[in-house]
C-alpha positions in Angstrom: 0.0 0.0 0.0 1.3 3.3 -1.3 2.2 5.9 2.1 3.5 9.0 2.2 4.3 10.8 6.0 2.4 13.9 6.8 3.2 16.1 9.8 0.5 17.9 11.4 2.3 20.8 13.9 -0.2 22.0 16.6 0.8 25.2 18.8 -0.6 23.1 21.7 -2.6 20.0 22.3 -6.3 20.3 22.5 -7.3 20.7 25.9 -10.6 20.6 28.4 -10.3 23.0 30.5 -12.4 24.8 33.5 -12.4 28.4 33.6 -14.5 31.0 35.0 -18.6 29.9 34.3 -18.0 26.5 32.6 -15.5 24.3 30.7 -13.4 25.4 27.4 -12.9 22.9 25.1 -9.8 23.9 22.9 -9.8 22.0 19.7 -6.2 23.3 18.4 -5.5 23.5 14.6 -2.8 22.4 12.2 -2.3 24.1 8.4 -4.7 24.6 6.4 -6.6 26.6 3.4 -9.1 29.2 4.1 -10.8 31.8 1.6 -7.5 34.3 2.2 -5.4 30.8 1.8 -3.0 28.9 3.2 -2.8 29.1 7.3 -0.1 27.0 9.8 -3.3 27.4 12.8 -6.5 29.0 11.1 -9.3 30.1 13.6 -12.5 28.8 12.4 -14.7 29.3 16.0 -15.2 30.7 19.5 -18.9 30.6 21.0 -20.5 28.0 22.9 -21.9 24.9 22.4 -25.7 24.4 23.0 -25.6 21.0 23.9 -22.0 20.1 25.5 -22.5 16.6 26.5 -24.0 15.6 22.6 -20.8 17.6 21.1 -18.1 15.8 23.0 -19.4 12.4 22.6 -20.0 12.7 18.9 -16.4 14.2 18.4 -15.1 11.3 20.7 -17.1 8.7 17.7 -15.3 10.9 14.9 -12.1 9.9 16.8 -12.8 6.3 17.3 -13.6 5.8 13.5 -10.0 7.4 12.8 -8.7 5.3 15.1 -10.0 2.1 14.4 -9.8 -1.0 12.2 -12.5 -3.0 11.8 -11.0 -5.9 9.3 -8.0 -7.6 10.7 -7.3 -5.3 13.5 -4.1 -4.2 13.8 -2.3 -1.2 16.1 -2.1 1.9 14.1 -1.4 5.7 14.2 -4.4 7.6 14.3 -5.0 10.6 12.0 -6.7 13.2 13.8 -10.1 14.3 12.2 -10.5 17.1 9.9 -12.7 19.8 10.2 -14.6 22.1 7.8 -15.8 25.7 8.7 -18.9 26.1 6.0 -20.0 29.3 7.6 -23.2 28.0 9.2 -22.0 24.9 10.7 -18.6 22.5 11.5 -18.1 19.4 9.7 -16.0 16.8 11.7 -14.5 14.2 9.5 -12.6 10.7 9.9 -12.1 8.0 8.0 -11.1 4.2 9.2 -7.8 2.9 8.8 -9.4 -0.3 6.7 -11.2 2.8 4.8 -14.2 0.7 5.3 -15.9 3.2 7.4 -16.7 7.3 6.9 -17.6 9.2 10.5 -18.9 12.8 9.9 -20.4 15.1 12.8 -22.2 18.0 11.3 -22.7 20.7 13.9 -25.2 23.2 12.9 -26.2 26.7 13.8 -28.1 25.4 16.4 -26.0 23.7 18.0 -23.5 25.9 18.1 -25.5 28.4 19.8 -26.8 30.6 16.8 -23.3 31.5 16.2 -21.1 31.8 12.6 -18.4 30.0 11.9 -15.3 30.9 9.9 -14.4 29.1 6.6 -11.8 26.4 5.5 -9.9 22.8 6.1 -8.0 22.0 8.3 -6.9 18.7 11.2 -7.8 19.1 14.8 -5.9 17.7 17.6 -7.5 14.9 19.6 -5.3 13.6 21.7 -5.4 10.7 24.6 -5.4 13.3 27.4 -8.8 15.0 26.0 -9.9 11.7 24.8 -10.3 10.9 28.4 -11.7 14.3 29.8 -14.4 14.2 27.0 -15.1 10.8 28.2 -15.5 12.0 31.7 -18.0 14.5 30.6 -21.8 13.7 32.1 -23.7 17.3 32.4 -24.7 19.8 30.4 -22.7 22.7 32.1 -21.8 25.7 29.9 -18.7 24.6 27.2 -17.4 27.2 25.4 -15.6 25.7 21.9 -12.8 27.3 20.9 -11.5 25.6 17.1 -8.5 27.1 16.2 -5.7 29.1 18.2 -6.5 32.0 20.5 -5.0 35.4 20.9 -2.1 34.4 23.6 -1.2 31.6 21.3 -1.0 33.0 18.8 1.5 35.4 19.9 3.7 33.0 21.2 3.7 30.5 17.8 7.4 30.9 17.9 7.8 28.5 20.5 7.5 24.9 21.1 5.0 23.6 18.7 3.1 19.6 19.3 4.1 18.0 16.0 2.8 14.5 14.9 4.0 12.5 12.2 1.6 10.0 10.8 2.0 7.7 7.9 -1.2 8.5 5.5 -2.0 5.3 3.0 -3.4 7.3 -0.5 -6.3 4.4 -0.3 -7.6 7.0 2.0 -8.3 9.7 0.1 -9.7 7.7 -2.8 -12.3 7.1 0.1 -13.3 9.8 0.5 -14.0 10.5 -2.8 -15.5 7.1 -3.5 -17.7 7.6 -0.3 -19.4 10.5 -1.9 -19.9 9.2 -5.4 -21.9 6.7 -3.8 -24.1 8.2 -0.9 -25.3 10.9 -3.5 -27.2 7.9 -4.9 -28.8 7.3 -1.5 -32.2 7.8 -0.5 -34.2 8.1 3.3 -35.4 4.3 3.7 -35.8 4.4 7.3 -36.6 6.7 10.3 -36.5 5.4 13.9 -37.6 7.8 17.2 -35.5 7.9 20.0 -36.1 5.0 21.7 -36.3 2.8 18.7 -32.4 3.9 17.7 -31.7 2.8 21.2 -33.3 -0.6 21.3 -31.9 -1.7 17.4 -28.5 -0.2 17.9 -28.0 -1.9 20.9 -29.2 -5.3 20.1 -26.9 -5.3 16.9 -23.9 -7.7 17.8 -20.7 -5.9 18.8 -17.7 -8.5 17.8 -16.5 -8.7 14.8 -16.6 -12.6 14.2 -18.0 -14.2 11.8 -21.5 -13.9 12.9 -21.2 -10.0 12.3 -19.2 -9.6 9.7 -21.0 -10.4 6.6 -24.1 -8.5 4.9 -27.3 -8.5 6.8 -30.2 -7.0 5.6 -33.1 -4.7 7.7 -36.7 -3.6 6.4 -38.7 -1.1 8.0 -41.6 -2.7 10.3 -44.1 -0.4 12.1 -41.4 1.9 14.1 -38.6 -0.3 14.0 -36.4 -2.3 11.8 -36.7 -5.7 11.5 -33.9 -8.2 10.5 -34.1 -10.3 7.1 -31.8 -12.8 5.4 -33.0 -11.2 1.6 -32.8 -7.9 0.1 -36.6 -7.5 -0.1 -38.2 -4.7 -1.3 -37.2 -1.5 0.9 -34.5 -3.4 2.3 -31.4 -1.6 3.2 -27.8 -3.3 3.7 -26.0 -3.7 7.2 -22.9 -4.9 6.0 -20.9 -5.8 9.2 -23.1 -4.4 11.8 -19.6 -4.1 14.1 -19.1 -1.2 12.8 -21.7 0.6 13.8 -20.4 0.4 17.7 -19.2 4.3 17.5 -22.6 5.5 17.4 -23.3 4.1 20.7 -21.6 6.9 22.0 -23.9 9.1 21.7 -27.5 7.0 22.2 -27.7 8.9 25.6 -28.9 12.2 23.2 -30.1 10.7 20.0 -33.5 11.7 19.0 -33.9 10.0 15.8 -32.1 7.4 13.4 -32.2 8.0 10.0 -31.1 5.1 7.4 -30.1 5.5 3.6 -29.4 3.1 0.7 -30.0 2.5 -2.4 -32.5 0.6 -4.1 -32.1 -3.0 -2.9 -30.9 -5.0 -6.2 -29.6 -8.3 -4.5 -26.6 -7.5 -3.7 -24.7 -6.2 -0.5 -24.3 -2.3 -1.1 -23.3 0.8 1.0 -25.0 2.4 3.4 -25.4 5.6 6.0 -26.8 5.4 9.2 -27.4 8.9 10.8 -28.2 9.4 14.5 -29.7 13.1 14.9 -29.1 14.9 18.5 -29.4 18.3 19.5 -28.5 20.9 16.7 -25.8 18.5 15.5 -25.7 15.0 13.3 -23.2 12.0 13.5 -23.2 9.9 10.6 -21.0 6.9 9.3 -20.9 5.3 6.2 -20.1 1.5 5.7 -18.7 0.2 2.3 -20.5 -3.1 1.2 -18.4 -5.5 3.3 -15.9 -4.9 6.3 -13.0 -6.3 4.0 -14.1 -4.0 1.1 -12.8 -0.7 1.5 -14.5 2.4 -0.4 -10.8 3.1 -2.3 -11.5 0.3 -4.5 -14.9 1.0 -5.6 -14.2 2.6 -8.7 -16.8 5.0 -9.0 -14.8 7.8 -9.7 -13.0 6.2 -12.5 -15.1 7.7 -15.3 -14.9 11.1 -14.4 -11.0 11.1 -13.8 -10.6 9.5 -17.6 -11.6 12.7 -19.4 -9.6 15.9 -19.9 -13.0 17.3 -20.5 -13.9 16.4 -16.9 -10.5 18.0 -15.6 -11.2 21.4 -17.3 -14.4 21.9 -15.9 -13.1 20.6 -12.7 -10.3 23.5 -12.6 -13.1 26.0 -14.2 -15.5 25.1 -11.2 -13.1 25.1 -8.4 -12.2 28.7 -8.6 -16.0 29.4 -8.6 -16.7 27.4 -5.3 -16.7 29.6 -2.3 -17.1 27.3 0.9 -20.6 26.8 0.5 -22.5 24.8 3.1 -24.2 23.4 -0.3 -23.7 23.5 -3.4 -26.4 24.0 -6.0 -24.9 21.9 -9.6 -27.7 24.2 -11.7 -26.3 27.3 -10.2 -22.8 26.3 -11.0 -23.6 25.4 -14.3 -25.6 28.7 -15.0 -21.9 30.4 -13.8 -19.8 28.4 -15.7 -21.4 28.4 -18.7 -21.8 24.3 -18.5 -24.5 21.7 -18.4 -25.4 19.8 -15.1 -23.9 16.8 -16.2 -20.6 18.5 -16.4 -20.7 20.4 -13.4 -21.8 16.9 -11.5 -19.1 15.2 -13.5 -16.2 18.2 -12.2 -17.8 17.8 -8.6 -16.9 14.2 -8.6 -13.3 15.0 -10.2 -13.0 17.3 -7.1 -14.0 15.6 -4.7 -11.0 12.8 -5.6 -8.3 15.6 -4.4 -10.4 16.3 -1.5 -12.2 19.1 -2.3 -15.8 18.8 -2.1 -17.8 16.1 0.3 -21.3 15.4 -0.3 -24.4 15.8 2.3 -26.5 12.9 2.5 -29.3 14.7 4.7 -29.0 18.1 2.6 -29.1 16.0 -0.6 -25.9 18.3 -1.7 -22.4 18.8 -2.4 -20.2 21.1 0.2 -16.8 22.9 -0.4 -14.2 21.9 1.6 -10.5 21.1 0.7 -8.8 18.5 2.2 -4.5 18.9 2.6 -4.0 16.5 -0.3 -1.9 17.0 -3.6 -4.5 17.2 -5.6 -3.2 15.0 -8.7 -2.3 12.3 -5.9 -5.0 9.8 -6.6 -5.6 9.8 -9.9 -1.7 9.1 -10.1 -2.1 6.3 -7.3 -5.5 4.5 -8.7 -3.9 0.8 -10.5 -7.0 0.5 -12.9 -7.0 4.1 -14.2 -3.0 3.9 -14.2 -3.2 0.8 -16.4 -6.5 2.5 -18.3 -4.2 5.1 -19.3 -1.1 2.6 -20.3 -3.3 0.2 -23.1 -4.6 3.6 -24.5 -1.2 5.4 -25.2 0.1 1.9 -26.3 -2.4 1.4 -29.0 -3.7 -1.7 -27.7 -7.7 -0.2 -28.5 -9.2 -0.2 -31.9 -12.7 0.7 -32.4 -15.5 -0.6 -34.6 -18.5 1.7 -34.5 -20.3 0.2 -30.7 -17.8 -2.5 -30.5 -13.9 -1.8 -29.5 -11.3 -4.2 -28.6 -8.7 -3.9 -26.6 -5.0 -6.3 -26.7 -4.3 -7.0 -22.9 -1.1 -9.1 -22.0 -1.7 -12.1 -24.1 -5.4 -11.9 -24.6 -7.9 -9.5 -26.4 -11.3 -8.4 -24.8 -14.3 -7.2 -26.4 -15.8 -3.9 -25.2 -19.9 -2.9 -26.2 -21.3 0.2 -25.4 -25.0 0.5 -25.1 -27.0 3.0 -24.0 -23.9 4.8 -22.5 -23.0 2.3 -20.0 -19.7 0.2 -21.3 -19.4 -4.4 -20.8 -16.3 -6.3 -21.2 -15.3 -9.9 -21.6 -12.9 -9.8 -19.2 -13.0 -11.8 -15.7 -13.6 -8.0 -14.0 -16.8 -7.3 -15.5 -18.0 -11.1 -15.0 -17.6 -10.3 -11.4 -19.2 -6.7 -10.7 -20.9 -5.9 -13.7 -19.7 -2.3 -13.3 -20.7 -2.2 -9.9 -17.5 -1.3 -8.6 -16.8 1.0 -11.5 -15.2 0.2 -15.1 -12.6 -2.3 -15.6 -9.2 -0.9 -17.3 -10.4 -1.9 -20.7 -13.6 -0.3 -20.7 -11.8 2.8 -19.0 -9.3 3.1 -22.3 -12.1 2.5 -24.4 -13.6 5.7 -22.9 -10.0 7.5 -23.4 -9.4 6.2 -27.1 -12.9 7.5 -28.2 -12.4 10.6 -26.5 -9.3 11.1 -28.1 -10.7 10.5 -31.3 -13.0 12.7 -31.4 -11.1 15.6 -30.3 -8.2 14.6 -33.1 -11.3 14.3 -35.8 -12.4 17.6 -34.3 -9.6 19.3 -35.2 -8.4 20.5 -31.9 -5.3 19.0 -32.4 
């Protein structure tokens, strides 16, 4: 697995602290991009929290996702969450170290006491000490959040500084872009109360031996969810339910459970489970089986094969502006594009990092993760080898038909109604549901090229 080392420098550790009406919990920042641009410890908040207790345990479940593996467990560095300023609300993020699972805590106005926030990227320091003294935390007493440095540190950034080094795999980040391509084709299937959540969280097995880690499936039954061994109709897929132990942390304050999924086709698919609390949401994402991670989905691959979808990726970048959500039919109307495109540049964007996607607001956001930007598309094998049989000539086309010499064998690619099959053992397996194979992915680059040599361009 491909790592590189990333340092995140802190001017201090996060701390919980008791001062004068309450507690101040001091979430400390490392670099990071905000509208004026790059920042070693941007300020993104000061106010307080409306409901403490609900914050510090759904921050704690952020942490626990970063921190864990949840297929073949072994010790690991944790990577401290990232957070998002979006003007009206925080986004806490984390991914898994298997990059099976995606935690986000959405903090809204609300719950942040009616106050703004400021706007960019950037990681937040959660260390073991304030691991604990969240942990500790039962009432509801004032807590004041403070996310970013404050005026006496920042005057004295000259001096010792908290650095951590932590090895990041690139599987990662091609998570978090695979994890939004495939929650914007989510819908609501499910809404439990309060003390529905509790009861079916908390009878969901917790180990992860073999009797929790494969695919079960629920289906909505009068105010709960009810088990099933088939994907019947309105079924949703709880692949591994294991990993759904971080949202116990916050069941205490959880006033509904909201579930997403796609249509039920058969097979195990991702899904969202979202516990709402006060002014604030936690949500994790599971990929379709805990020894599945979302880097090798593929459902980014077709946007990162065109040059068309990279220029309208670099044209609609410089027109986001940290939006809390992000209207494709606006963008389009500014950009002079159609939807498609704009949906198509989104997707590109969000494999360097740069936009995440919403499953409750049914939209994109802005936010820019500290990742080089060309780093996945350079890391992804299939796209890599997509991008070696086209510039080798190994494709010739015939009208629908292409084929395509591979090592010592030649495949046949169709396409038909837009959507592209193979011969190959790949799309025998997935039938494109985790993405194109290589062939049909250089198919896609030697018709583009084509046209744009038939064009003239060139």
């Amino acid at each position: 697995m491909t790592r590189s080392v990333q340092a995140f420098a802190y001017s201090r550790p996060s701390a919980l602290e008791s001062v004068r009406g309450g507690r101040l919990l001091g979430l400390e920042t490392s670099g990071g991009l905000t509208p004026t641009g790059a920042e070693a410890h941007p300020r993104f908040f000061s106010g307080f929290l409306s409901s403490p207790r609900a914050a510090a345990r759904g921050l704690l479940a952020v942490a626990d996702v970063a921190g864990a593996r949840y297929y073949r467990q072994v010790p690991r560095a944790s990577l401290d969450p990232v957070v998002t300023g979006n003007g009206d609300r925080l986004r806490f993020e984390s991914f898994s170290g298997c990059c099976g699972v995606y935690a986000r805590l959405d903090v809204g106005r609300d719950g942040l006491d009616g106050a703004e926030t400021g706007h960019g990227t950037t990681n937040v320091d959660v260390n073991n000490p304030l691991r604990e003294a969240l942990s500790r935390m039962t009432g509801d007493d004032p807590l004041h959040l403070r996310v970013g440095p404050d005026e006496l540190a920042v005057t004295t950034l000259d001096g010792a500084v908290v650095e951590k080094k932590v090895p990041l795999p690139d599987r990662w980040l091609r998570g978090f872009a695979e994890a939004q391509v495939v929650s914007a084709g989510f819908d609501l299937r499910a809404e439990l109360t309060a003390a529905e959540a509790v009861r079916f969280l908390r009878s969901l097995p917790r180990g992860s031996g073999s009797s929790s880690r494969g695919a079960m499936w629920v289906v909505p039954a009068g105010r709960t969810l009810r088990p099933t061994t088939r994907p019947a109709p309105g079924a949703v897929c709880l692949p591994g339910p294991h990993r759904l132990v971080a949202l116990q942390r916050v069941l205490r304050d959880a006033t509904a459970l909201r579930v997403y999924g796609p249509v039920a086709d058969g097979a195990a698919t991702a899904s969202a489970w979202e516990v709402v609390l006060p002014g604030m949401r936690l949500t994790l994402t599971l990929s379709p089986d805990p020894a599945r991670g979302f880097s090798g989905e593929g459902g980014v691959l077709e946007a990162l094969a065109t040059e068309e979808a990279a220029e309208d990726a670099e044209l609609v970048s410089v027109l986001l502006a940290w939006e809390p959500r992000i209207d494709p039919a606006e963008l389009a109307a500014r950009a002079g594009l159609t939807v498609e495109r704009v949906r198509a540049a989104l997707i590109r964007l969000g494999t360097a990092g740069r936009v995440g996607y919403d499953i409750a607001d049914a939209a994109y956001f802005h936010r820019e993760l500290p990742y080089d930007a060309d780093r996945a598309e350079r890391h992804n094998p299939r796209l890599v080898a997509a991008r070696a049989l086209a510039s080798s000539g190994a494709v010739v086309l015939d009208g629908d038909l292409a084929s395509v010499a591979s090592g010592e064998r030649r495949y046949q690619v169709r396409e038909a109604d837009g959507m592209l099959s193979c011969t190959c053992r790949w799309w025998a397996d997935y039938r494109g549901k985790r993405g194109p194979c290589k062939h049909a992915l250089a198919v896609r680059m030697a018709r583009r090229e084509s046209v744009v040599t038939v064009g003239g361009v060139r």
